[in-house]
N, C-alpha and C positions, 0 to 999 in steps of 0.2 A: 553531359553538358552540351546543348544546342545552340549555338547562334542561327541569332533570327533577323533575316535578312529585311522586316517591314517594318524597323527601328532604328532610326539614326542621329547621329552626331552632329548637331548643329549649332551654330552658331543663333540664338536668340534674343535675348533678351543682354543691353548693356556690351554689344559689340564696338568695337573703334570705330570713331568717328574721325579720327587723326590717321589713320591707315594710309588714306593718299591723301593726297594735293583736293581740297575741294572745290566745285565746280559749280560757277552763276551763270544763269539763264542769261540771254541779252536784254529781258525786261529789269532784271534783279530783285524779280519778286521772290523765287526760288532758288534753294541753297541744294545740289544732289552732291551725296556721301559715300562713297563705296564703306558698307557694315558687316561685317560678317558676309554671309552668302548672300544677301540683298546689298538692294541700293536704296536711301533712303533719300527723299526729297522734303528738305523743310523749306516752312514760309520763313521769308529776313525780316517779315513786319511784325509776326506771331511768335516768333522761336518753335511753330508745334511744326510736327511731322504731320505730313501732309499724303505721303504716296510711304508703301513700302513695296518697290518691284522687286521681283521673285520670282527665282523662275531657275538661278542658278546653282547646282549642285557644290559649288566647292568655294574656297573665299574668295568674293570680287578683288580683283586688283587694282583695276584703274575704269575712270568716268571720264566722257568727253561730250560735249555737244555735238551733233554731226553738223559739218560747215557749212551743207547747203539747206537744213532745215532747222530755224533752230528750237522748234518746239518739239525735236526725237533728241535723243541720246545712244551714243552707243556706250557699251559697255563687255568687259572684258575677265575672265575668272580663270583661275588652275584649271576648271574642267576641260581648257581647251576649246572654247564656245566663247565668240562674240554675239553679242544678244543688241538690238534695234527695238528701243521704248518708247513710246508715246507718254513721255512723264506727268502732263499736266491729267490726262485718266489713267493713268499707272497701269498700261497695257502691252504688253508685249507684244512687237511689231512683226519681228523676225528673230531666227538664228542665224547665225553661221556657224559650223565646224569645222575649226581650224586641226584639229586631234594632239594638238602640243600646249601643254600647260605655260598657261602666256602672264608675263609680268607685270606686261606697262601697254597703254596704247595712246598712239597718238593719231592727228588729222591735222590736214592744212584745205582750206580752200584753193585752193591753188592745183589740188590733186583729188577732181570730183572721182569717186565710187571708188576709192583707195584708202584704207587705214592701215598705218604701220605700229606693229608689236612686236615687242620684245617676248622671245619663244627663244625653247633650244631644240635643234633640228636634227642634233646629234640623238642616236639609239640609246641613250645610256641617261641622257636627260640630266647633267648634270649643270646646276643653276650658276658654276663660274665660266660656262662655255655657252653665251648666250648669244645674240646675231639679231639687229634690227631687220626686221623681213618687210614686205609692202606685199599686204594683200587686196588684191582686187576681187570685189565683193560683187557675186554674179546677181543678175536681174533674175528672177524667178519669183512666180506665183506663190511654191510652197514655203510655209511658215518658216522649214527646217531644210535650209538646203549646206551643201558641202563647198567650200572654199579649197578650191586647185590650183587657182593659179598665185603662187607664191615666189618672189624673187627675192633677195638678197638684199640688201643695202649696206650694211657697215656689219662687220662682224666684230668679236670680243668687245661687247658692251657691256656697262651695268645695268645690275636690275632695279636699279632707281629711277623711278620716272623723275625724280629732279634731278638727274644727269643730261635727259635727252630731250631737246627742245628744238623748233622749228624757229627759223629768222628770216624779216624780211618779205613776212606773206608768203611764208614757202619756200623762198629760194635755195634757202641753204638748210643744212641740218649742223646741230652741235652736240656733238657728244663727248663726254669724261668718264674717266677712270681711270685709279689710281696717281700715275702722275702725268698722265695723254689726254692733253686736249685733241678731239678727230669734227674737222670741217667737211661734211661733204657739202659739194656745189652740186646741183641737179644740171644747169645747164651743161657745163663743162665734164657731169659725168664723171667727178674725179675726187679726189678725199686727199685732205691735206693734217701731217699731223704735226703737233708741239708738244715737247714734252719740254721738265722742271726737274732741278733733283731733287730730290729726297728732303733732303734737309739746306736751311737756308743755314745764313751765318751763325745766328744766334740760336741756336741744334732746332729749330721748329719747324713741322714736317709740311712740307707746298702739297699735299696731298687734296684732289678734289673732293669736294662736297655736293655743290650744285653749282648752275649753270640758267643763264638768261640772257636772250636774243634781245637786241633795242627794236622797236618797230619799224622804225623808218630810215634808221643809221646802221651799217654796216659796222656792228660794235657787238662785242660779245663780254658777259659782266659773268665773271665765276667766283667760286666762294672758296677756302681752304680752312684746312685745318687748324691753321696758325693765326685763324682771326682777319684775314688778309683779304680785298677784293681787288682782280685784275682786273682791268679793260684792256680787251684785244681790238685791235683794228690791223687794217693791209693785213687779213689771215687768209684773204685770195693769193697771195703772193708770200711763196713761204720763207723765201729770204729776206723779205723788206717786213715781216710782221712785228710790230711795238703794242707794247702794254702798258699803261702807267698803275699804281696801284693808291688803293685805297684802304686804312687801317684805321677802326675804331672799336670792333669786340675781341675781348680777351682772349676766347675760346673761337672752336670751329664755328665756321658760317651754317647753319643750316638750309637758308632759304632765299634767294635772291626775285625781283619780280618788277619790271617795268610798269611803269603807267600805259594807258594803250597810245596819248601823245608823246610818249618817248621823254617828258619834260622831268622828270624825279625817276629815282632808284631808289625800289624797298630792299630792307636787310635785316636778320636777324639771328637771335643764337640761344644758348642756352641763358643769356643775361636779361630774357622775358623783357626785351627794349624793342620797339619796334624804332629800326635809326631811317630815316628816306636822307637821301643823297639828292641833289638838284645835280642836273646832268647838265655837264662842260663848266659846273661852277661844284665839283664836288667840297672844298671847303664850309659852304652852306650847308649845314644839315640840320635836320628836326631829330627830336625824342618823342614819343610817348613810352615812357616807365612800367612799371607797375603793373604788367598784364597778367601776374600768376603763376606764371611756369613758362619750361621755355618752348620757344618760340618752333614746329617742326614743319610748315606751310606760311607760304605768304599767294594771297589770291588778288585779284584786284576785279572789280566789275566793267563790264566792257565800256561804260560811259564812264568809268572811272571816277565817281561819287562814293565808292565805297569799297575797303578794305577788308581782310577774309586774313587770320591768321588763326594755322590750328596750332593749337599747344598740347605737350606732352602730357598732362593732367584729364588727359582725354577734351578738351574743350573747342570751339571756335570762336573765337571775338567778331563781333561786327563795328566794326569802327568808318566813320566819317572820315572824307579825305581831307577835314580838318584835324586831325588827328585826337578826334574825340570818339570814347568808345560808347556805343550807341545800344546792343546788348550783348548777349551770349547764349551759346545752344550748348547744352555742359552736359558731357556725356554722361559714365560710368566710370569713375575717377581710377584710373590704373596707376598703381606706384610700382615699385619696387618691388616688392613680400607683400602680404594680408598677415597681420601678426592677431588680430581678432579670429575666432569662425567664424563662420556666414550666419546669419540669424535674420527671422522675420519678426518683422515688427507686428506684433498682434493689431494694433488696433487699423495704422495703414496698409496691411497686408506688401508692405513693402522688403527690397533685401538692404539687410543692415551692413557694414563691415568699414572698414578702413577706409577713409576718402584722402583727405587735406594732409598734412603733417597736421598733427593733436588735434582732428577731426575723424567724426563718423559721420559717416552719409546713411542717409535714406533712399533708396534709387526703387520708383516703382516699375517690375517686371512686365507687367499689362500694358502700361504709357510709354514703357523705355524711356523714360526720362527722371532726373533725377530732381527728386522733391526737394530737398533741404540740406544741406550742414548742420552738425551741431558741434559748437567748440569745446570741446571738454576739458581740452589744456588753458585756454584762456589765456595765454603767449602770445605774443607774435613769435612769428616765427624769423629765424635769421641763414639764409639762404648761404653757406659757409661746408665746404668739405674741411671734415675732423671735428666741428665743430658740436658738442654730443647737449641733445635735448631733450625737452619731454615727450612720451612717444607711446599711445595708447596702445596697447598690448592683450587687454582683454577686457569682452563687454558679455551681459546679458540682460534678459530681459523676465521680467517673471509672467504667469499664464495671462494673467490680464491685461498687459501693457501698461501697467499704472505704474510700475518703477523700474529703472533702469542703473543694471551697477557695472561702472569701469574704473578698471586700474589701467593708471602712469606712471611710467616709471624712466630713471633718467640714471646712465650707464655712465662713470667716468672712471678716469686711467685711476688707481690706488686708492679709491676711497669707495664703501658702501651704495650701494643703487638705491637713490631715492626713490618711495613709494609712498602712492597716492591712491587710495580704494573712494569712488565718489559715488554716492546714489540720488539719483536724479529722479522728480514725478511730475509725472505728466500734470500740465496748468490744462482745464478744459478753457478757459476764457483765451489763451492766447494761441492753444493748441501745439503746443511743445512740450520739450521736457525743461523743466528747471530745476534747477542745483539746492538741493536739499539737504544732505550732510557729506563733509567731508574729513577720511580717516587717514590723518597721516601715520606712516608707517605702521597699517596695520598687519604686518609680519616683522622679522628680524633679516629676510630671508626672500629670494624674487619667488613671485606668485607662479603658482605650477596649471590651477584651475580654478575653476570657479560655476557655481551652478546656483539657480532657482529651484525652489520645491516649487512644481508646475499644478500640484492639486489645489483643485476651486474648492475643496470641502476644507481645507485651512483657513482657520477663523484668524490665523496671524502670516504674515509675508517672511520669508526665512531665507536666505542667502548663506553657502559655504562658500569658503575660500582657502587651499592647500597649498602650502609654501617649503620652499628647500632648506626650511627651518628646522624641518620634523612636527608642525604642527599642520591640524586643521584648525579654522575656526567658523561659529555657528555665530553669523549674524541676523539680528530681529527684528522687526520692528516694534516701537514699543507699544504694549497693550494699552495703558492709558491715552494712547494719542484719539483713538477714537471716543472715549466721553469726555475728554477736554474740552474748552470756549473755541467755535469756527475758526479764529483769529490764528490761534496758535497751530504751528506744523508738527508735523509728529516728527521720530527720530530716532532713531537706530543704535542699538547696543551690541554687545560680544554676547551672547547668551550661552557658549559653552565652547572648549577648546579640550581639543581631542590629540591623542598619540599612540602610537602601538611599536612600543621596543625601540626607540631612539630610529624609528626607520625615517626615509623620505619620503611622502606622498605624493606621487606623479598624477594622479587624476579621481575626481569626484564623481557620483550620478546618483537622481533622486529616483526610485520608483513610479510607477505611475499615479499611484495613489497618497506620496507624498509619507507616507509611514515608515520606508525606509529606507538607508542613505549609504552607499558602498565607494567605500575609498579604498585605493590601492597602495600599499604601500610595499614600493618594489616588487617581490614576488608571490606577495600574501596581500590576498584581497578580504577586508573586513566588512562584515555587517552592521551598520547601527541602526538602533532605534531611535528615532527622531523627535517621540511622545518622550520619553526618560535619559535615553541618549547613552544605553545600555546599550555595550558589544554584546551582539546576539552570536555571531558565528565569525570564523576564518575560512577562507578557503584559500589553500597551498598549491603550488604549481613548481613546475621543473626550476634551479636557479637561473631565472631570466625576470624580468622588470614587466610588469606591464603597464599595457602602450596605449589603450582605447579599453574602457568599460561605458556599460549601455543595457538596461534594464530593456525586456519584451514592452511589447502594448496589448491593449486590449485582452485577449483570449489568452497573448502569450506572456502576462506579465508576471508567470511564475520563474520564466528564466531568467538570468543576467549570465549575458554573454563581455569576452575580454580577449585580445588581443596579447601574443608575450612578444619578449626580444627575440625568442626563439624559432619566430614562425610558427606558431600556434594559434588558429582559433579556437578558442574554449565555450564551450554551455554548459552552465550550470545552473542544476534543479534546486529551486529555494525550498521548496516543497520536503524533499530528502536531503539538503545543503548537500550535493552528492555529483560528481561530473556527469552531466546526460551525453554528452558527444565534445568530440575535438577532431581538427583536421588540420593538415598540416600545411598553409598559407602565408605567407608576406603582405599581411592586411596592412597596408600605408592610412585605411582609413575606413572605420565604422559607423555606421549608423542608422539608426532607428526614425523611419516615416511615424509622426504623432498622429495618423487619423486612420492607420490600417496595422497589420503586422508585421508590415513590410517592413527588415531589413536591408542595407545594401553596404557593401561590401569590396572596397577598391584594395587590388592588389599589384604590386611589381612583379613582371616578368619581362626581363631580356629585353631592359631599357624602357617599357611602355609599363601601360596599367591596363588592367583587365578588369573588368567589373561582377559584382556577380549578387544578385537580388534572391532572398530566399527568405522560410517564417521558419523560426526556431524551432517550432514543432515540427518541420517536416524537411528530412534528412534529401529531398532531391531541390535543388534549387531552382524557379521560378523562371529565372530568366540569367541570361550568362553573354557575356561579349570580351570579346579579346581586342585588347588593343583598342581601347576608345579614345588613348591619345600618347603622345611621347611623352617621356619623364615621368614623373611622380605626382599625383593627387593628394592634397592635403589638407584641401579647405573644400564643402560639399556640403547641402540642405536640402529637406525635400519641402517644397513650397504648395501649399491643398491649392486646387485649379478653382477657380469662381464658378465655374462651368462643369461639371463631369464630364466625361468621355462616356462612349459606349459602344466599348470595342469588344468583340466578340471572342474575339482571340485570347486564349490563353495566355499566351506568352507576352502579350503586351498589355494586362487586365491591369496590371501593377499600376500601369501612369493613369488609369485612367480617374479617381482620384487627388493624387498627387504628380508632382513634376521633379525631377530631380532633376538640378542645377549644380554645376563644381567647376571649380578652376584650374587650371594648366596652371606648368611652370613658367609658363612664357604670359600669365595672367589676364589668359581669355576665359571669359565666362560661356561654357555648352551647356546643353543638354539635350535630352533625346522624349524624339518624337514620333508617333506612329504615321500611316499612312493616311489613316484618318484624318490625324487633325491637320495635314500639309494638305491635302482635298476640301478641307473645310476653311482652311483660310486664302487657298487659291479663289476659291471660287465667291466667298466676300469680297477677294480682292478684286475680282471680275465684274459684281454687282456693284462696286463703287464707282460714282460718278460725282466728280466737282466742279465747280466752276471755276475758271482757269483765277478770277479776282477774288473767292473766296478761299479761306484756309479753316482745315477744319479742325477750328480752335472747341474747346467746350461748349461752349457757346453756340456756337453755330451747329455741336451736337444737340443739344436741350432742344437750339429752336425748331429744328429736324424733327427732332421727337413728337412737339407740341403740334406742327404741318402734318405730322402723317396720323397724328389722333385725329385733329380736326378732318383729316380726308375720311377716315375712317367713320367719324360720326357721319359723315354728311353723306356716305356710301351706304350707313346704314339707316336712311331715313331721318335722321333730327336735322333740321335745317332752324336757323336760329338767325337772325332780321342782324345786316352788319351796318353799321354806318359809314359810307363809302367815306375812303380819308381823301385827303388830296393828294392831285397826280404834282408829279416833276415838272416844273413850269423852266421855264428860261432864264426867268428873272431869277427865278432859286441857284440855279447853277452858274449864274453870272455873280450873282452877291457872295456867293462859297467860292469861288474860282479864280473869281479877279485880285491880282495883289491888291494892300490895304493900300500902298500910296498913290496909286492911282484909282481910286474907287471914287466917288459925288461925293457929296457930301450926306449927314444920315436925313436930315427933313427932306430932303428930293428922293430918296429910297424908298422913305416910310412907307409914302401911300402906294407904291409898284409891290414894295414888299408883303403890306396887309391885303392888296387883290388877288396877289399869285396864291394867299392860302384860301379864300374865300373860294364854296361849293357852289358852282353852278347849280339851281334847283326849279330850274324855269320848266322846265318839260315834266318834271315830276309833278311841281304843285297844278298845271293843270291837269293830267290824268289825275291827280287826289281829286281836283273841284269836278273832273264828269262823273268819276264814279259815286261821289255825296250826292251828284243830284240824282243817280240812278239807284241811290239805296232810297233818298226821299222819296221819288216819284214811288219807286216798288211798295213803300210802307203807304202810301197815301192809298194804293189800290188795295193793300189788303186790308186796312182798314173800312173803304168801303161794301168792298165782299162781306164782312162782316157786318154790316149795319143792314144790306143785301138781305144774310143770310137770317137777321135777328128780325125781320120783319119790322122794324123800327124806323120814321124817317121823320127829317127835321122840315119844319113849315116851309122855311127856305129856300130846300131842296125839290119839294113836292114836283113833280110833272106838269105843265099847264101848258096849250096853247099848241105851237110850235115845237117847243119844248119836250112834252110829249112823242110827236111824230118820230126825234130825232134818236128818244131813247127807245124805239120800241126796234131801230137798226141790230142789228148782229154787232157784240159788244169783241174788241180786238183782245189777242193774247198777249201776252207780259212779251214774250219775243218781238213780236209785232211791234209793239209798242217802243225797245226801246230801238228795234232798226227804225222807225220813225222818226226819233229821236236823234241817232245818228246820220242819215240825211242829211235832216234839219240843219246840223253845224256845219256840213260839208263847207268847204273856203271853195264858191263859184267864182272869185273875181279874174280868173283866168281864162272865163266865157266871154265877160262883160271885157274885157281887151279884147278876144278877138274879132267880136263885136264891134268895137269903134273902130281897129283896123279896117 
């Protein structure tokens, strides 16, 4: 087994968007995100992602504007490298390396070509012995240079960048942790500290959360545990310092954030209320309700027209500093657990799994952005600890995407777990799924699995579902729905219920070919036939349960491979019903790529998971990596690419195809990528070029598309007659521009407004009348060439006299003739002035 160093673990597709504090341009057209190992720049007018810079090996940590430009950002990641972006063309400026995995960073104008970050200096790197540092950031040419000069500022910091804030334009710094507020002064050189005990009177812990500088008042606003906001003031003077406090959330402060006039205090918590304080009148305060989840960033835009709050559901509000919410950029909704698998949506090529409470999300991979909800509980939800509700647990989809089955189920203290099996089909007119039939309790017993028969040669749609009952059951749908009246839906039945020995069935899987159907019950894995629903075969194993069954593809679907309690991978030959190989592994998780033969194969060892991709037919495994992340793996898909790869390499032939995507315990979405395709989307990213007012919404993709055919046509010879439209006049920007209450009235408009669209055509229609009379003139001469050449001539015409002499002259050429012609019009009144001068 080889690991292969040109594959790796990244963060892609549905990374946090709530990681840090997010960050507005001083325009506020742009929103940038530290995401995984990028940084994402969206538009506030579009909600689209606009830039994905990249460039960094390991998770970014914190986004800043740099103070004295504000169209670069800098940016900061574990790699140890501060990175300098030109975010409006999503270009990477500079590096620096710092060589310490850095937390948090911050900037003041006040302190040109200096960023301070949170790093640990110590050998051993450990992340509760951390030290605000100020590095001075050398002048140099090259792209990638080295950061030496590093000094100190405050030591034993948090690694929360909402602990450590600049006040004052700079003057002072604040920093928190635990129960120490620490002031340093710059002028004075000096750091003053305040601590709180533990616990107030009523046992609630003064423990800090975060932390906010006023702009122009020497005031420092911090947040605690207990629900509680203090105002510090006199904290230059450590014996005269007073606080008064402010108390309106239940729970911990998350997030505090001044206005940039100092005049309101934003506040928030896990009570999804966004509260503003009016500052020296803290009694005053506003709500806005109802955000969703709670509250983990409060942002404000430098003119302070708009509001920035990210929330723990992965989200960002964009709210008016009226406290209206205006819209939202919604990430990859991360709860708690995925009690669903991961599944793709056949027909969006999207990833499915757990969004909302009694929601599934659609989240598309390609866009990173998430398409839809679907409510499948149809509750509201009531935002209550202990309080036990309906809680989607398992979904699928069958091969076409035409119907979808999830069970809900609802746990309480001494009574039966209510259950709810729903099949939902897809509406083409509205392009969703809608609620079709609904089975209540269709077990006695909580659902263990659940699966589609995925072959297209099934002339009927067939769903199993295995429960702690000791049964399975074979759901249909019904054959008559298809010669029924359009009007009517079709509808789903029990079409057969299965058992073997009073056992419990831990897990379903259909074949590929949909013929036959392997349920495991406990330690004995059975074969049915799915035409008659006849046990064909048993297949027996050590006393241990298993854990993961999973039919070959393609070439290999004569195996079904299984997982025991025992640390056993098993294959077995359907062929001979007979074991082909077993090996001795801690598979957390199995599974089968549907468009190759690719299995993969996640195992624990010594805390982490190891991965390991191999074809059942062939006993050396394909590709092997250890430690692709901490804890345990247990939700994983392989997603087919829109695109193929074509990578030459063995070892990484596997993605090229498909992408394997899976989740952490800590419920980050990776997966791995060749060098290739990081080459190939570097360097798209190099070729893109925006316009700083445009975002590149759909839209503005399409009409891109439709510009570079039409260059294309025109590159290749078709040129096609346009009708010039009208340009941008004055009056147009003055009529769209100007507020309505002070605008004229509309009949004084009218006629400004119908000239600014009227084409000047003064210069055109005369070149059309010289060139008519130059085609007349042309055709009149070839006409008489021809009268010339027929020996024919009219009485009229005949020669006589004078007449005669003149035609027997040397007759001029067509050239001749029309420079004659042009002459002739020449405009001489420019003679005849200088003439009477």
């Amino acid at each position: 087994m080889v690991e292969h160093g040109d594959i790796r673990v990244v963060h892609r597709g549905g990374s946090k968007i709530n990681f840090r504090e997010p960050v507005i341009t001083n325009d506020s057209k742009f929103l940038l995100c530290a995401s995984g190992e990028c940084v994402k720049v969206f538009s506030t007018s579009t909600e689209e992602c606009v830039h994905d810079l990249r460039g960094h090996t390991d998770l970014v940590t914190g986004v800043i504007i740099k103070p004295s430009n504000h169209l670069q950002a800098y940016s900061c990641s574990a790699d140890g490298t501060v990175r300098l972006w030109d975010f409006t063309d999503g270009i990477l400026i500079k590096t620096y390396v710092i060589g310490h995995p850095i937390y948090s960073i911050h900037a003041s104008a006040s302190h040109e070509g200096v960023v301070f970050v949170v790093t640990s200096m110590h050998a051993d790197k450990r992340p509760d012995l951390l030290q605000l540092v100020a590095v001075h950031l050398p002048r140099s040419g090259d792209q990638m240079v080295e950061a030496r000069e590093l000094s100190a500022v405050l030591s034993d910091v948090s690694s929360n960048p909402l602990a450590i804030v600049f006040g004052r334009g700079g003057e002072y710094i604040a920093s928190t942790k635990g129960l120490k507020l620490e002031v340093y002064l710059f002028r004075k050189q000096k750091a003053y500290s305040f601590f709180l005990k533990e616990d107030n009177k009523k046992g609630r812990r003064n423990t800090f959360t975060c932390v906010a500088c006023h702009p122009k008042d020497d005031c420092i606003a911090t947040g605690h545990e207990d629900g509680k906001i203090r105002l510090w003031r006199n904290f230059n003077q450590k014996k005269e310092y007073t606080y008064s406090t402010l108390h309106w959330h239940h729970s911990a402060v998350s997030s505090l954030c001044f206005t940039p006039e100092g005049t309101n205090l934003l506040s928030g918590g896990i009570e999804s209320v966004l509260v503003q304080w009016r500052y020296n009148q803290e009694d005053q305060r506003e709500f806005l309700p109802r955000l969703g989840a709670a509250i983990t960033h409060i942002t404000v835009s430098p003119d302070g027209s708009l509001f920035f709050t990210s929330h723990s559901d992965n989200k960002i509000t964009i709210i008016q500093s009226c406290l209206k919410v205006s819209a939202a950029i919604q990430g990859l909704v991360k709860g708690e657990s995925v009690t669903t698998d991961l599944m793709m949506d056949p027909r969006s090529k999207s990833l499915v799994l757990n969004g909302k409470p009694g929601h599934l999300q659609f989240y598309s991979l390609q866009r990173d952005k998430l398409l839809y909800n679907l409510d499948v509980v149809q509750q509201e939800y009531i935002h209550e600890s202990g309080l036990q509700q309906f809680e989607v647990v398992k979904a699928a989809f069958d091969a076409s995407g035409n119907w979808l089955a999830t069970v809900e189920e609802r746990k309480q203290k001494g009574a039966e777990v209510e259950l709810n099996l729903k099949l939902w089909e897809f509406d083409e007119q509205t392009q969703s799924f809608v609620l079709n039939t609904t089975i209540s309790a269709p077990h006695e017993a909580q659902i263990t699995g659940m699966c589609f028969c995925h072959s297209t040669d099934n002339q009927t749609t067939m769903l199993v579902s295995t429960s702690k009952d000791g049964h399975f059951k074979a759901w249909q749908l019904d054959a008559q729905a298809h010669t029924e009246a359009a009007d009517e839906r079709p509808s789903w039945s029990c079409d057969f219920v299965g058992a073997y020995h009073s056992l419990v069935p831990e897990c379903c899987c259909f074949s590929a070919d949909g013929s036959l159907l392997a349920v495991s019950f406990q330690e004995v894995v059975t074969v049915w036939s799915t035409a008659s629903w006849e046990l064909l075969t048993t297949l027996s194993q050590p006393p241990k349960a298993i854990r993961n069954l999973c039919f070959g593809r393609l070439s290999c679907s004569k195996y079904l491979l299984g997982t025991t309690g025992n640390n056993l991978l098993c294959c077995w030959n359907l062929l001979t019903c007979s074991l082909e190989w077993s090996t001795s592994m801690d598979v957390s998780l199995l599974l089968a790529d549907p468009i190759s033969e690719n299995m993969a194969a996640f195992c624990r060892q010594a805390g982490s998971t190891d991965l390991f991709v191999f074809k059942p037919s062939e006993p050396r495994p394909l590709f092997s990596q250890k430690a692709v992340c901490p804890g345990k793996v247990t939700r994983a898909i392989f997603a087919p690419r829109e695109e193929m790869l074509e990578s030459c390499e063995e070892s990484s032939q596997w993605l090229n195809r498909s992408q394997l995507y899976f989740l952490t315990q800590h419920m980050d979405l990776m997966t791995f990528t060749t060098k290739v395709e990081e080459d190939r989307l570097m360097a798209s990213s190099k070729q893109l070029v925006i316009d700083d007012s445009v975002a590149m919404t759909p839209f503005y993709l399409l009409l891109g598309k439709h510009r570079q055919q039409d260059s294309g046509d025109a590159q290749s010879g078709i040129s096609t007659e346009r009708t010039p439209l009208p340009q941008g006049s004055v009056a147009i920007k003055e009529l769209l521009q100007t507020p309505a209450h002070v605008l004229p009235s509309t009949s004084f408009l009218c006629s400004m407004f119908v000239q600014s669209l009227l084409i000047s055509v003064t210069e055109p229609r005369e070149e059309n009348k010289a060139t008519e009379e130059e085609m007349e003139s042309e055709k009149e001469e070839e006409d008489s060439e021809e009268e010339m050449e027929s020996g024919t001539t009219r009485p009229e015409q005949a020669p006589l006299g004078r007449h005669a002499a003149e035609s027997a002259a040397p007759a001029l050429t067509k050239a001749q003739v029309r420079e004659l012609r042009r002459v002739k019009k020449l405009d001489r009144s420019w003679f005849a002035g200088l003439l009477d001068s």
